[in-house]
Every structure is written in C-alpha cells, then in structure tokens.
C-alpha distance (Angstrom), angle and dihedral (degrees) to the residues before:
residue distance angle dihedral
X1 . . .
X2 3.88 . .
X3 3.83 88.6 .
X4 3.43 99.2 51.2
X5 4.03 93.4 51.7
X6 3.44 85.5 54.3
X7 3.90 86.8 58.8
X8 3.40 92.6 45.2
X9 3.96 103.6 67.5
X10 3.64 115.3 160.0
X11 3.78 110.3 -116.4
X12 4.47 106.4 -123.7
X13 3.42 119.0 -110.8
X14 4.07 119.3 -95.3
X15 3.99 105.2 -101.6
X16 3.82 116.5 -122.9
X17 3.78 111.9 -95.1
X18 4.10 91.4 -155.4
X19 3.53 128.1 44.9
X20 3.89 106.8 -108.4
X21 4.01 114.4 -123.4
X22 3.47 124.0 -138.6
X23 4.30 117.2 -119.6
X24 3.91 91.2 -146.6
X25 3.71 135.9 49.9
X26 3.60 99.5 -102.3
X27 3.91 104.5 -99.1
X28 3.81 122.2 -102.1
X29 4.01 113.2 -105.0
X30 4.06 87.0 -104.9
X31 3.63 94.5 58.4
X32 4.08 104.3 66.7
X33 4.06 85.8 156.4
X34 4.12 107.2 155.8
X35 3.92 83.7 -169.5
X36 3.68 146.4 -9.8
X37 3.66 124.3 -55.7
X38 4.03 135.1 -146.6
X39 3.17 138.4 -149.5
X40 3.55 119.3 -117.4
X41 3.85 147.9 118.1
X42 4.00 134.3 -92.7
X43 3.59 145.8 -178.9
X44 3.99 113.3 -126.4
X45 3.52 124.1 -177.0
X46 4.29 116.4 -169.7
X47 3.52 100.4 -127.5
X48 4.07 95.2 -151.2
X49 3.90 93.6 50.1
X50 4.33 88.0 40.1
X51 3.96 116.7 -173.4
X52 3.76 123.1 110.0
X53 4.15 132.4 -22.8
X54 3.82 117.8 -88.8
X55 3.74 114.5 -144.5
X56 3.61 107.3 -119.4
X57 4.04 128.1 -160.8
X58 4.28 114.1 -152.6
X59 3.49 148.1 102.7
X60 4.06 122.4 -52.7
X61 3.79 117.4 -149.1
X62 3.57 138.4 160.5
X63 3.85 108.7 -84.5
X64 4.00 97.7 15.7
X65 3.68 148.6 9.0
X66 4.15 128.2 -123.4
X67 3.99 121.2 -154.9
X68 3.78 136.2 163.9
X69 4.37 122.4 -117.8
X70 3.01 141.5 -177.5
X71 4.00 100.6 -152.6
X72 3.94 121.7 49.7
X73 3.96 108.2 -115.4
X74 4.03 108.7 -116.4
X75 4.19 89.7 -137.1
X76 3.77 132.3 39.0
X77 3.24 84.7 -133.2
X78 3.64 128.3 103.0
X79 3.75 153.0 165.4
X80 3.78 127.3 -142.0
X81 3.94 133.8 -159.2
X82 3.36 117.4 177.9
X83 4.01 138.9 148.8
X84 3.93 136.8 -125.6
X85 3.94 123.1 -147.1
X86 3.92 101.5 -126.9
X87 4.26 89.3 27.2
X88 3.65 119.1 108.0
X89 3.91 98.7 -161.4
X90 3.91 126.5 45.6
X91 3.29 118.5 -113.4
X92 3.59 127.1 -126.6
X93 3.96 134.3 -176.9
X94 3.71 140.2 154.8
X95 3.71 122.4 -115.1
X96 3.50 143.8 -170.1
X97 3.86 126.2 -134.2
X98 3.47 108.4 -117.2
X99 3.57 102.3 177.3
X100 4.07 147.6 -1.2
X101 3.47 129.6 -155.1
X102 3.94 120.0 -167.1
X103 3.99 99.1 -150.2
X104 4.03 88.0 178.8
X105 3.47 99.7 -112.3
X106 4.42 91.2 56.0
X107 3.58 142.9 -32.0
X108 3.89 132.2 -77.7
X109 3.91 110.9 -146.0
X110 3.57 110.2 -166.1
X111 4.11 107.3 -162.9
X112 3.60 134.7 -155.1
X113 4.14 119.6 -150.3
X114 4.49 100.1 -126.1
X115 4.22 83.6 171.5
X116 3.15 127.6 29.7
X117 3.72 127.4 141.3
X118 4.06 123.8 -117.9
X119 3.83 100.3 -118.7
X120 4.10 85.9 49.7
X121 3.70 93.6 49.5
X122 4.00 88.7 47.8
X123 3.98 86.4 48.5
X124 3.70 99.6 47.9
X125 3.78 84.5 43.9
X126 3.26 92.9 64.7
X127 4.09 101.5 31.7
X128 3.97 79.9 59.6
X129 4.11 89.2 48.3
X130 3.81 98.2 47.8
X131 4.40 92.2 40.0
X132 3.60 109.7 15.3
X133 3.96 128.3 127.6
C-alpha cells in the first residue's frame, strides 16, 4: 500500500498569474461582521440568574445577535426568543456570550447561537438576505 501512495502524488495546484483584488474595502479591525445584521428586538433570559425574558433591542445576524445593557449578565449563558416577519413559529436558541464591551454609558453583548435548530438557521438566513444592512 506504501508503494502505491508513492505513485499516487497529488499534482500542485497552478499558481495565480494576477494578483486577485478584493470587492470590499477591507473592513476596519472593529467590524469582524461574517454577514449583515438587522435591526430588531428579542427576549433574552440569563440562564444562570433564571426568572423571566428581558426584551432586548440589537442587531440580528446569521450565527449571533448584538444588543446594548445596562447590567452585566451573571452567566454566559443565554436564551433567545425572537420573531421573523414572513415566519409562522418563533424562534428560539441558546447562546453563549462571546464578548462585552463597557462603552461608559452601557454594555455591548455580542452573542453567539450554541443551539439553534436547522429550519431556524435557514429562516434567519434568509430574513437577513431579503432585510439585512
């Protein structure tokens, strides 16, 4: 078997005989957006701390959400209600806090989906392709 992987060798791939240009200004170091975001409102509920949902105002986008606080949350974990125009059922998914920035005046919680469901992925996928920014 040794021999014939020998044989075998991949051929390398053809080097580019033009530099390839970018379509987009390369993005600033605060923007790390994958994809484009919109606006729109949620319920989150801390799952350490428990109790009710908190509605939530912030950016949508395909693998997380973003909204501003005033109070830190006492987990990293969350849970997340929120509905699409056009999308009979709600959708729901955990998610993990990522990252929080204190801008002085409140906090920026950036969020990153841990469960969310196929058909809800495909449905905020394209919510965020028919509205996003």
């Amino acid at each position: 078997m040794a021999e014939r992987r020998n044989d075998e060798r991949r051929e390398q791939p053809a080097k580019v005989a033009e530099a390839i240009s970018r379509k987009k200004e390369r993005r600033d170091s605060d923007d790390r957006r994958d994809s484009p975001r919109v606006p729109m409102h949620f319920l989150v509920r801390d799952i350490a701390e428990g109790g009710s949902y908190v509605e939530r105002e912030g950016d949508l986008a395909i693998g997380g959400i973003f909204w501003k606080g005033k109070y830190a949350a006492l987990g990293t974990e969350v849970e997340v209600r929120f509905r699409l125009t056009g999308v009979p059922k709600e959708i729901r998914a955990k998610a993990e806090i990522i990252r929080v920035e204190n801008q002085g005046k409140g906090l920026n919680f950036h969020v990153r989906f841990t469960e969310l469901d196929v058909m809800s992925e495909l449905a905020i996928a394209k919510f965020i392709d028919e509205h996003g920014v």
